[in-house]
N, C-alpha and C positions, 0 to 999 in steps of 0.2 A: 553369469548367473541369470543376466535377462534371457527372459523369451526368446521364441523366433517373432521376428518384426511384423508389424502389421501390415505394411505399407499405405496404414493414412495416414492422417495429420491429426495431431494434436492441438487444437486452439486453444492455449489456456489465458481465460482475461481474469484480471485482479476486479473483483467485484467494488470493492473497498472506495475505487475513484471512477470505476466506470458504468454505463448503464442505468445509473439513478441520481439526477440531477438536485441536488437541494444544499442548502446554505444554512446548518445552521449555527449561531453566534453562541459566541463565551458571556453569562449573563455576567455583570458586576452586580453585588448584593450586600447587604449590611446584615451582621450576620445575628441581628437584633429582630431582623424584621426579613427571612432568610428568601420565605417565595414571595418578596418584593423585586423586582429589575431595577437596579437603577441606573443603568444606562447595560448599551451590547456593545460587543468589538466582535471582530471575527475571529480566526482561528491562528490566522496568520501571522495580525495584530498580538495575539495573547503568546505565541510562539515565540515570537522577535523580543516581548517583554522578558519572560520567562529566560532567557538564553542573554540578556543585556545586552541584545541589539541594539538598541537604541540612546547605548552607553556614550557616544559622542556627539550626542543634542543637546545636551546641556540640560535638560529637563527632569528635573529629580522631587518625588515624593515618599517620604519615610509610611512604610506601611508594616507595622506591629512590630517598629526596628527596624525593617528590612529595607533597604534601598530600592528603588525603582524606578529605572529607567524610561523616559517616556521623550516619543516625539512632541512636536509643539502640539500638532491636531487631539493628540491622546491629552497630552497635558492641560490643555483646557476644557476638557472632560472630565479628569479625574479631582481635577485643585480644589473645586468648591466642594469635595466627600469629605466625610469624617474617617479619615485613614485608617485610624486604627481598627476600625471596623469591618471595614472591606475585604470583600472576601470572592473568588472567582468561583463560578459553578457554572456545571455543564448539562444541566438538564435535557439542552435541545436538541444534548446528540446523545443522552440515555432513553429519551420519550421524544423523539420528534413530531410524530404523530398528535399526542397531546396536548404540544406547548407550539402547536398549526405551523410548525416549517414546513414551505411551502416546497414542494417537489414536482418533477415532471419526469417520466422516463427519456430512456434518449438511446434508442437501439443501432445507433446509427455506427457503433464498430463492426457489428455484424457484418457490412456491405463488403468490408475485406473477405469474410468469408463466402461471401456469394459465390465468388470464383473459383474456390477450393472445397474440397472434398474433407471431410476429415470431424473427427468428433469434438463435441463443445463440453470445455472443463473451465469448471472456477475455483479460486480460491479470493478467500477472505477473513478476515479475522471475524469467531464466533459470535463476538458481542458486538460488530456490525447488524449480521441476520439478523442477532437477535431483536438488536433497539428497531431495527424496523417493518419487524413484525410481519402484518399483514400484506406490506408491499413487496417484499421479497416473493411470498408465492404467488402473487400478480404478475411481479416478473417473470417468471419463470414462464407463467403461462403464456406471455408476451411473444417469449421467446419461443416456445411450441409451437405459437400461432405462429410465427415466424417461418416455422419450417425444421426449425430445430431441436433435438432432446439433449440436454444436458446431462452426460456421461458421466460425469463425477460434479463433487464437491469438494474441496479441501478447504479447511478452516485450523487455519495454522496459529493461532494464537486466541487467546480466549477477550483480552481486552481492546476495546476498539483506538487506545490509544497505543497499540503496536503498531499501525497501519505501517508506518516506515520508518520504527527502527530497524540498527542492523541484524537483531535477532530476527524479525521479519524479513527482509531481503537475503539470510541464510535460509530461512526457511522454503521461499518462492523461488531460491537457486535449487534446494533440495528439491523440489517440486518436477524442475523442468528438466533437474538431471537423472529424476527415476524414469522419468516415462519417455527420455531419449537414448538411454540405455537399458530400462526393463529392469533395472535392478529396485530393488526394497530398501530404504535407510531411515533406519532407526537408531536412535541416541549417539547422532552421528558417527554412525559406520552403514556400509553394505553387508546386509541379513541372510539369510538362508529362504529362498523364494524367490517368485519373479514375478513383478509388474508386467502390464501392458507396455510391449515397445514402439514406439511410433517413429516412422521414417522421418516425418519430419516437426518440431514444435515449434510453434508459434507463439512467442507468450506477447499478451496486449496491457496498455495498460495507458495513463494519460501523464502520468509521474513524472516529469523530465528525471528529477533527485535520483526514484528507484531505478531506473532503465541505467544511465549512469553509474551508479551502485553494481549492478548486474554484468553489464557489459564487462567491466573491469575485473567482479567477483567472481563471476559461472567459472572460470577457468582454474582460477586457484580453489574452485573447493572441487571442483573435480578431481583436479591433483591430491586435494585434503583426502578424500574419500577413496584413490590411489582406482580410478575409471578416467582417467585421461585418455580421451581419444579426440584427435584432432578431426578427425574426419565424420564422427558424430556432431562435435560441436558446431563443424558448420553446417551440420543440419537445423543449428535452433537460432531463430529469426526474433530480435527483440523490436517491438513496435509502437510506437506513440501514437496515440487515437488525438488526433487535434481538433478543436473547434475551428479553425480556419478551413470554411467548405473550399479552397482554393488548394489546400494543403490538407489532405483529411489523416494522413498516415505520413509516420516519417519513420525510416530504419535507423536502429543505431549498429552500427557494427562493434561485434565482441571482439576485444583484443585480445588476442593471446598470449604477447608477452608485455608483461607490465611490471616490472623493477622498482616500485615506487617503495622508498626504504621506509617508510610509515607504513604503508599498505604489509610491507611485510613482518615487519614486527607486531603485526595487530594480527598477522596468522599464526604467526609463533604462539603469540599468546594465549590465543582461540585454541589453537594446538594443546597446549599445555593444559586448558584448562578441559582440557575432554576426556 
């Protein structure tokens, strides 16, 4: 069903972790007194809680019932709150701009591309763009000035807290395997029509987690979607954008065969539920 091939490249970078540098924090609040801060963690920090990471530090506060786990550092932060109160919000990363998280751009994936010919595609979850507004078409223009026009957009989930679920990481496999086969998929299947096919794709991204996620998944939802071709897939190059200027790009390579009796029962299931 795809096309005839283009023969350029498709660069598609995950907007989501790359290209816009900013930090912003999970506030703690009392939910009496809601836009007061009463102290920040990060994202990371709020993740590890959320998930009972930090289940075997010994460090426990009851909040409205609820158990919570906390390292020492957290735990001498949260001890002196009125727990039952307390309440996480994320303002910083619905309105960054307004609540002054502090950002810098960083075009610095680009330079992979210096070398290479081929069109520039993003994807991103919608409610990324959206929370930051005005910086997003600053980028863009960044990236013009740059030398380059961005060919597409994709925005594969609406809330910015999909960045990397596994719905997410199907989504960014669907992504790399229409436009390396030219094929259209919709409500997972391949559609009637054809995408742009590109010789070869390049997807970027800074995510050890998703790249990982990928490597191991591109293959089997190829197979899902029943476009397995060995010899396409090793056209599609997975890439880590690092801050180590020493190490600026690391490949991961896609495995092809991967047996993992969890992984496969979680396609069965995916399967089933489609």
């Amino acid at each position: 069903m795809g096309e005839t091939m283009k023969g350029a490249i498709a660069h598609i970078f995950n907007l989501d972790n790359l290209f816009l540098k900013m930090e912003p924090k999970v506030w703690v609040i009392d939910i009496r007194k809601p836009n007061k801060c009463l102290l920040k963690i990060s994202k990371i920090e709020y993740d590890m809680i959320e998930s009972n990471r930090y289940k075997g530090y010994g460090h426990i506060i009851k909040k409205n019932g609820k158990t919570i786990y906390l390292n020492e550092k957290l735990y001498q932060k949260f001890k002196d709150l009125e727990k039952d109160y307390i309440r996480f919000s994320f303002r910083e990363f619905i309105d960054p701009l307004e609540n002054n998280v502090k950002y810098e751009f960083d075009l610095s994936p680009l330079d992979y591309v210096d070398k290479l010919e081929g069109d520039i595609i993003l994807t991103s979850t919608k409610g990324y763009t959206d929370n930051i507004g005005k910086l997003f078409e600053e980028l863009k223009y960044l990236i013009k000035k740059r030398g380059y026009n961005i060919s597409k957009i994709y925005h594969l989930n609406q809330s910015f807290f999909a960045q990397n679920t596994d719905e997410n990481i199907q989504k960014i496999a669907y992504t790399i395997i229409s436009n390396i086969t030219g094929n259209i998929i919709k409500d997972n299947k391949i559609v009637e029509g054809s995408n742009e096919q590109y010789k070869e794709v390049l997807f970027y991204d800074s995510n050890f987690q998703t790249l990982e996620k990928l490597k191991i998944q591109l293959p089997l939802f190829m197979d899902f979607l029943e476009s397995y071709n060995k010899e396409l897939l090793n056209n599609v190059k997975l890439i880590q954008c690092n801050s180590n200027i020493l190490k600026r790009f690391t490949h991961h390579r896609i495995l092809e065969k991967y047996n993992s009796p969890g992984l496969i029962k979680t396609f069965k299931k995916f399967r089933n539920n489609t």
